[in-house]
Backbone bond lengths (Angstrom), bond angles and torsions (degrees), N, CA, C in turn:
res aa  C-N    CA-C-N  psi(-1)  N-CA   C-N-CA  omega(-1)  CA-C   N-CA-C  phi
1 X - - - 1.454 - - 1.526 109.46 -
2 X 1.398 109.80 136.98 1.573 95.41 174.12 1.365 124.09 -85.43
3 X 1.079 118.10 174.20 1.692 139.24 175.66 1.407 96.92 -44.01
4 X 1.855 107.37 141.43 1.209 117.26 175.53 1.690 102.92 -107.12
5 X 1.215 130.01 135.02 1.312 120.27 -152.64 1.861 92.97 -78.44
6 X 1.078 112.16 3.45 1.611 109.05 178.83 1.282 89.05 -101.75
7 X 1.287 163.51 61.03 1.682 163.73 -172.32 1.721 95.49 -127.82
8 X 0.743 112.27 117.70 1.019 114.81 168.48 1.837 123.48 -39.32
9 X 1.378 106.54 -35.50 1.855 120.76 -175.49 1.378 95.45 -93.52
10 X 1.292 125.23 -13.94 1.406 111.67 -160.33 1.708 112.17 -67.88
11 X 1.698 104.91 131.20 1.380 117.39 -138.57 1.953 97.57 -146.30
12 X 1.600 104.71 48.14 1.553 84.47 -169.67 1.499 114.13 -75.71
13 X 1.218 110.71 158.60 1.755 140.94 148.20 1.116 147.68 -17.38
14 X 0.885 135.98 142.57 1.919 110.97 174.98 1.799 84.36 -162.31
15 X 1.672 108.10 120.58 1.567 96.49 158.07 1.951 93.95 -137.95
16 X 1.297 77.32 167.71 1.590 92.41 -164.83 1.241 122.55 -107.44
17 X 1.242 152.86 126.32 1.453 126.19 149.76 1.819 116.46 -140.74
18 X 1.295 87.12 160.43 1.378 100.15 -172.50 1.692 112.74 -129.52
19 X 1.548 104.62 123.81 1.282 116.41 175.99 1.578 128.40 -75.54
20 X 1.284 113.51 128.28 1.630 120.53 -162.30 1.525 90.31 -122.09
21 X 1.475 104.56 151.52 1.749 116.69 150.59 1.653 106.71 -102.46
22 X 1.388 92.59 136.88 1.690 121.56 -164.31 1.814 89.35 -79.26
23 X 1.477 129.88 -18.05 1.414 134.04 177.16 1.500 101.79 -62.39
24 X 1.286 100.52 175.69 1.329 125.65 -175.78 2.392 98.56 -75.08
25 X 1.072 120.31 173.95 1.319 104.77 -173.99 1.539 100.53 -89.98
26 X 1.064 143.62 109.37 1.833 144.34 -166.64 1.013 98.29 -110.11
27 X 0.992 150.77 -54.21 1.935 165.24 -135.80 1.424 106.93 -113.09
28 X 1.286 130.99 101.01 1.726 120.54 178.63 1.500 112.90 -68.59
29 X 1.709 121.35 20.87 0.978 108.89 130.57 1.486 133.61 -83.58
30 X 0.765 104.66 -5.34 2.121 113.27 -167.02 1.716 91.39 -47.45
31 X 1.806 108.45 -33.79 1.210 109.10 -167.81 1.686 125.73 -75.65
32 X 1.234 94.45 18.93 1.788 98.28 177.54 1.486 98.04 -146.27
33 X 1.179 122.09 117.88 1.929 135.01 160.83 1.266 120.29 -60.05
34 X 1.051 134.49 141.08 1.375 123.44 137.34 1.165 121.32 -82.58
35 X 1.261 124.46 164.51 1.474 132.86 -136.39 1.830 84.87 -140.01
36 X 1.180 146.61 120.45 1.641 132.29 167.10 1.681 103.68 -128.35
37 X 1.268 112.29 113.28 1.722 110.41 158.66 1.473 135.96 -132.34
38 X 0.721 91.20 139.88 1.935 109.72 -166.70 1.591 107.80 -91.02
39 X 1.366 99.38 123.12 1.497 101.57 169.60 1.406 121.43 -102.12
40 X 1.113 125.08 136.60 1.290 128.76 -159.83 1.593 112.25 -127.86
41 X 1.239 113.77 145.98 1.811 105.28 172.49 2.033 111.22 -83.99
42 X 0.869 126.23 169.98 1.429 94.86 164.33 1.613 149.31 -83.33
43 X 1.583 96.50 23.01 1.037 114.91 146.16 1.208 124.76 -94.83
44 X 1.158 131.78 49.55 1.402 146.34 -163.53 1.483 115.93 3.54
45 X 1.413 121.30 24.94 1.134 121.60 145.94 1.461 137.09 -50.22
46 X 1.315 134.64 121.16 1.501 121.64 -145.53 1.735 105.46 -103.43
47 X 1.587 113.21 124.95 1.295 99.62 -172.96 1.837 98.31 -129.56
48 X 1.454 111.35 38.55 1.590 98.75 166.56 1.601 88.57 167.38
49 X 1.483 106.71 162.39 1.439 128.76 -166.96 1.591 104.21 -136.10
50 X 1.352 104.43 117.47 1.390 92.74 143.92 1.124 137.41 -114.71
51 X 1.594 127.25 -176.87 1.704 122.14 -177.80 1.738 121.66 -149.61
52 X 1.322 112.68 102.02 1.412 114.82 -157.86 1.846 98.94 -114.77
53 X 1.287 101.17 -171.23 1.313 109.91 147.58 1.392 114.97 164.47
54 X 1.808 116.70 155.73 0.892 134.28 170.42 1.358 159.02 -51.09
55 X 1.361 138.72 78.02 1.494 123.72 -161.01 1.262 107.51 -93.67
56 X 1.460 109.93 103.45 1.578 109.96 170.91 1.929 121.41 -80.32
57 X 1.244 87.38 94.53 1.330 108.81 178.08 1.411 127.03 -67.67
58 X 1.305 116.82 -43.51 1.386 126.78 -172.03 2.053 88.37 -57.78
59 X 1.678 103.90 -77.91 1.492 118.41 171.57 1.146 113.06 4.79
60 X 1.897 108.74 -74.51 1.171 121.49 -161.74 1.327 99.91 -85.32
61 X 1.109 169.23 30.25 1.595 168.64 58.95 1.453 97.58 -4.96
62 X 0.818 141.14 -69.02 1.179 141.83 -158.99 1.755 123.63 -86.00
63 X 1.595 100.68 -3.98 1.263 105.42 176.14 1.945 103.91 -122.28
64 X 1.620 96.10 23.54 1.335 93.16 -175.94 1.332 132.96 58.33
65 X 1.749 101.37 27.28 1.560 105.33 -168.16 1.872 100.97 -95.72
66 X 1.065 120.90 -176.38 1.367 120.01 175.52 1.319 106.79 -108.21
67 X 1.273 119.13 137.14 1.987 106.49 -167.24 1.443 86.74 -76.09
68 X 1.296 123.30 -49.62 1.953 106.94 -159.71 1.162 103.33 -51.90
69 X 1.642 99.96 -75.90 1.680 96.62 -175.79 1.911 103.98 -34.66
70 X 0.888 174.74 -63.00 1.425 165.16 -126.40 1.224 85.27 -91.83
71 X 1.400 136.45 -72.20 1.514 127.56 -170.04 1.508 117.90 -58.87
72 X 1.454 110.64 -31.25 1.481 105.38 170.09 1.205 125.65 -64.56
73 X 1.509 95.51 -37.79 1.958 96.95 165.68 1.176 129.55 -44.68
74 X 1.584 98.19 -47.87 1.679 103.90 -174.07 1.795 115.44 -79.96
75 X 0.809 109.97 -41.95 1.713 115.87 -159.08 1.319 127.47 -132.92
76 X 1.373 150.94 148.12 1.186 111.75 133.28 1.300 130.13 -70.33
77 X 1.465 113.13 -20.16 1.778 124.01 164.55 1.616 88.96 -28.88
78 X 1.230 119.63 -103.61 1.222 146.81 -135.94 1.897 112.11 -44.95
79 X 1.800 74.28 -46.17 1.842 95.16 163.82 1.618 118.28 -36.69
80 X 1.537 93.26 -71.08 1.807 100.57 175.57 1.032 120.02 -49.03
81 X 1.619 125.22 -49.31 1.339 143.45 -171.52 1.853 98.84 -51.52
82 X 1.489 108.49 -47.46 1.766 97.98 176.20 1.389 120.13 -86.39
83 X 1.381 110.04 -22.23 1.977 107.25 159.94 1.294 106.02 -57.03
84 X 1.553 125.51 -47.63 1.368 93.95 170.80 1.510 163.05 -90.19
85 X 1.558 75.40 -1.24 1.685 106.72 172.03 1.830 116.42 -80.30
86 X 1.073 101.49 -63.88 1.865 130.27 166.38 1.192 102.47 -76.45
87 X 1.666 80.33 128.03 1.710 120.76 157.73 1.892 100.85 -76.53
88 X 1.560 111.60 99.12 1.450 104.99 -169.47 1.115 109.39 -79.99
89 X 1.846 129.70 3.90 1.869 117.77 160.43 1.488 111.79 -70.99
90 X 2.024 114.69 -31.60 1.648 102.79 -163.13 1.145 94.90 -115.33
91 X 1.930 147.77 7.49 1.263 157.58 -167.28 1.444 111.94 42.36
92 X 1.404 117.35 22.44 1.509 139.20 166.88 1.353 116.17 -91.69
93 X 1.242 97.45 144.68 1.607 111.44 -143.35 1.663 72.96 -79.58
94 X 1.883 115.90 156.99 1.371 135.01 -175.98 1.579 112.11 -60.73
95 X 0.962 108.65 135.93 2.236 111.47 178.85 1.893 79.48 -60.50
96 X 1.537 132.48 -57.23 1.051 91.88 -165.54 1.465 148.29 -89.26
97 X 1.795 97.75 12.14 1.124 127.51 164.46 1.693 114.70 -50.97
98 X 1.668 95.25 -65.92 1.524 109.91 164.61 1.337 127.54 -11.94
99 X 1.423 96.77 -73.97 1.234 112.89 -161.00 1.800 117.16 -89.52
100 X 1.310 104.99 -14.64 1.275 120.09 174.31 1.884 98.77 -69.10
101 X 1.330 103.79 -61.67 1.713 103.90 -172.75 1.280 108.23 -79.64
102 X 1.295 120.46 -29.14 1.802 121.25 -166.83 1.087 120.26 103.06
103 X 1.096 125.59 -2.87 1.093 145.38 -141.60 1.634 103.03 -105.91
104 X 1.449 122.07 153.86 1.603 112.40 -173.70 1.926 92.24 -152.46
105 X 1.138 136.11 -25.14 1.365 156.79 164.75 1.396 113.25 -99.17
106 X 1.207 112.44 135.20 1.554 135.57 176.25 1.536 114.28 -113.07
107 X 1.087 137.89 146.17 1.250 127.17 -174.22 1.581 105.57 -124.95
108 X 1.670 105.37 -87.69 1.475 120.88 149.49 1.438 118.68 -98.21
109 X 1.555 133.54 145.59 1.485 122.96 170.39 1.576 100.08 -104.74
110 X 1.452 112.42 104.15 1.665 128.15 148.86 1.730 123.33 -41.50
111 X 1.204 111.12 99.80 1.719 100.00 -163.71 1.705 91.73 -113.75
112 X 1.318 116.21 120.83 1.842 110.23 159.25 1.239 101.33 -102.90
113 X 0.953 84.09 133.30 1.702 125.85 -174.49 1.951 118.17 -76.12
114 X 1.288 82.19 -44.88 1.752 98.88 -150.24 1.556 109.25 -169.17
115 X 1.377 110.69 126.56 1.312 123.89 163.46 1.451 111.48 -138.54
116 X 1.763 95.54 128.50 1.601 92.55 -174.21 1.439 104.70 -118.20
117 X 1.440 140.62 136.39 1.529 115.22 175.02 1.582 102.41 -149.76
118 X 1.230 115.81 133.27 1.532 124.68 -143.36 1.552 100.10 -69.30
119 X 1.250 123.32 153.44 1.629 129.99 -168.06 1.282 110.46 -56.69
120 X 1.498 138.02 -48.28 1.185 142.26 -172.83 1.875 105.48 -68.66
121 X 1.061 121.53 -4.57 1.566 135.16 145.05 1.546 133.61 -85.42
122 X 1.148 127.51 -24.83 1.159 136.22 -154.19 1.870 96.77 -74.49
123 X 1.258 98.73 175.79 1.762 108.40 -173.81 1.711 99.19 34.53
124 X 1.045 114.14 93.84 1.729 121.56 -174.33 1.932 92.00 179.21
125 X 1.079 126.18 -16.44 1.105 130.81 -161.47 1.649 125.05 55.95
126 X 0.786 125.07 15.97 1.430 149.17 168.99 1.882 100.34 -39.82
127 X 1.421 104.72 -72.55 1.582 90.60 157.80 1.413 158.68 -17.44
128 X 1.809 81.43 -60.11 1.651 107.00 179.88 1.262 84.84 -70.48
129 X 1.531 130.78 -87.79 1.590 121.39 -161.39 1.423 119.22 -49.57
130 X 1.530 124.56 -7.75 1.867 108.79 161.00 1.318 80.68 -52.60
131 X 1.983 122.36 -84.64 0.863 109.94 -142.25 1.095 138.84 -69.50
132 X 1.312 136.45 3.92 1.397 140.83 -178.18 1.940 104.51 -84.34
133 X 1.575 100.94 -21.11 1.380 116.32 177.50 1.743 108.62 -63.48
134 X 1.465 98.67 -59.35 1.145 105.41 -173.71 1.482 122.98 -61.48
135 X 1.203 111.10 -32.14 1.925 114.68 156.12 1.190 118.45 -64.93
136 X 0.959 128.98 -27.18 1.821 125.48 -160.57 1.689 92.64 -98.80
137 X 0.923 118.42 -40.88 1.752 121.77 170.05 1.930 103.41 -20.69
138 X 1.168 82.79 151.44 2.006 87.35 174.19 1.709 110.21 -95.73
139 X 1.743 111.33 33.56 1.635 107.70 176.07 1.077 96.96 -44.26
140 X 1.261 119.12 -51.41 2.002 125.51 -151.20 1.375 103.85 -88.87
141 X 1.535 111.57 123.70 1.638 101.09 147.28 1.129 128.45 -63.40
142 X 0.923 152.57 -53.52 1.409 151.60 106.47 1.364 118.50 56.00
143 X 1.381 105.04 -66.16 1.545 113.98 -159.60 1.158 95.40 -60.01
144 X 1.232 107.44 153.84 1.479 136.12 172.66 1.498 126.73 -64.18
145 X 0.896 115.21 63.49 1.838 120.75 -167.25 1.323 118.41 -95.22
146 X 1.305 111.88 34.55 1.405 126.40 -177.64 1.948 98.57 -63.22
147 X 1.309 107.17 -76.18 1.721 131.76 167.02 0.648 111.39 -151.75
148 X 1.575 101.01 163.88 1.594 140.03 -150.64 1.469 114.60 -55.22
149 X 1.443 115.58 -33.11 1.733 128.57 163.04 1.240 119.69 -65.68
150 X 1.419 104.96 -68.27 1.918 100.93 162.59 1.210 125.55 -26.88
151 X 1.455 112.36 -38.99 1.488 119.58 -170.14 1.668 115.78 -85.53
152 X 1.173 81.35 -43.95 1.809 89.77 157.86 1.168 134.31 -86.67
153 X 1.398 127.99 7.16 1.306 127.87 154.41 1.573 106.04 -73.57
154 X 1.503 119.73 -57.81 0.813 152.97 -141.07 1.867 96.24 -70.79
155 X 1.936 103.70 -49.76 1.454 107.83 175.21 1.523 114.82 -71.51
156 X 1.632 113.55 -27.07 1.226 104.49 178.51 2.062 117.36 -91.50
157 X 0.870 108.58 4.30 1.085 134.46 173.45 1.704 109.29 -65.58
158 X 1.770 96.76 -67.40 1.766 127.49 -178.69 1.553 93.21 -67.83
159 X 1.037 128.28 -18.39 2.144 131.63 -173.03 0.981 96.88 -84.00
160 X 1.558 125.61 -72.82 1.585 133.79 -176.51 1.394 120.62 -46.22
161 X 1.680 136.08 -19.11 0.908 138.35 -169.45 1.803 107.62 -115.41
162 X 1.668 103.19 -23.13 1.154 95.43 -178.86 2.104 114.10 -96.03
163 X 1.400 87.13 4.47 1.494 96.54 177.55 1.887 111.07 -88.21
164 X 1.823 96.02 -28.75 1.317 96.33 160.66 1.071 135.98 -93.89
165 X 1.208 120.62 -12.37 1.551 108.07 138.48 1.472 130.49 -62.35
166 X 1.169 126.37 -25.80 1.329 135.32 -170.17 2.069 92.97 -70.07
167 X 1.313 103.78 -54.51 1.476 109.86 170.19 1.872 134.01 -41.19
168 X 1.518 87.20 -37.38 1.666 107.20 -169.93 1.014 82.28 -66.06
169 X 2.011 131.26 -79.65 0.891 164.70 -146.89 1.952 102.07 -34.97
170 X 1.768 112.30 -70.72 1.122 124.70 173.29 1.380 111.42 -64.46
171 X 1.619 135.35 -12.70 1.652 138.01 -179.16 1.553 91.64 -73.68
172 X 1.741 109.76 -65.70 1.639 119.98 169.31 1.479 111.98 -5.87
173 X 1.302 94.16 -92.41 1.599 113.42 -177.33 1.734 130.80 -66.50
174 X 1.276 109.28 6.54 1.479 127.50 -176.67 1.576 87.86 -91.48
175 X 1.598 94.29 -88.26 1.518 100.04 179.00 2.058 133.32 -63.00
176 X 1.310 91.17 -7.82 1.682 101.79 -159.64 1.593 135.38 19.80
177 X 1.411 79.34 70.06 1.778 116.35 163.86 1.438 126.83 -87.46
């Protein structure tokens, strides 16, 4: 039987993986990953999913790719994710992007997507820690891995902004404005 998230040991999991082509990059999607992780109790019984993914930006700068077109390839996720980041006349990340995160350099953009975690888990924070997992991870070169604070400013920083988008997103489609 698995772990009851009221157990005193209860200690779930989170592993990650992300699928690559071993080819050369051909597809201007190659330039965005998906990100897939499974939460598990430690009986590796699975009680939640998540779903992220990667826009390797620096790459695609550097391989002369176009970031939209790469995000348009892949998603409409990914699509939105650069309307709202990118100014799509100068492909520079938004002044109020900037100034909202602090931020003035982009490296990789970390996007979560989706967290699902089955009801008999929920309010346990199981969620929050996928996701705080899934930022602190070394997807990004980028990230800031100086220390453990940096990194957590930095993840709760990437939380606060991606919860408001997550907000806009469901206001959008509630009201459809």
């Amino acid at each position: 039987m698995a772990e009851s998230p009221n157990d005193e040991d209860f200690a779930p999991q989170i592993s990650f993986s992300v699928e690559r082509s071993l080819l050369a990059y051909i597809e201007p999607d190659d330039y965005v990953l998906t990100v897939q992780g499974r939460i598990c109790t430690d009986e590796d019984t699975e009680i939640g999913r998540l779903l992220g993914y990667i826009i390797q930006v620096n790459r695609a700068i550097n391989e002369e790719q176009d970031l939209f077109e790469a995000c348009d390839a892949h998603s409409q996720t990914a699509t939105d994710y650069y309307e709202a980041l990118f100014d799509h006349k100068t492909g520079e990340f938004k002044e109020s992007i900037e100034e909202q995160l602090g931020i003035t350099h982009v490296g990789n953009i970390l996007i979560l997507d989706r967290i699902e975690v089955l009801p008999a888990y929920r309010k346990h924070g199981v969620g929050l820690a996928a996701a705080c997992s899934f930022i602190d991870t070394r997807f990004m070169p980028d990230h800031p891995a100086g220390n453990f604070k940096q990194v957590s400013q930095f993840s709760r920083a990437l939380l606060n902004f991606l919860v408001f988008s997550c907000w806009l997103k469901f206001l959008a489609s509630v009201f459809s404005f």
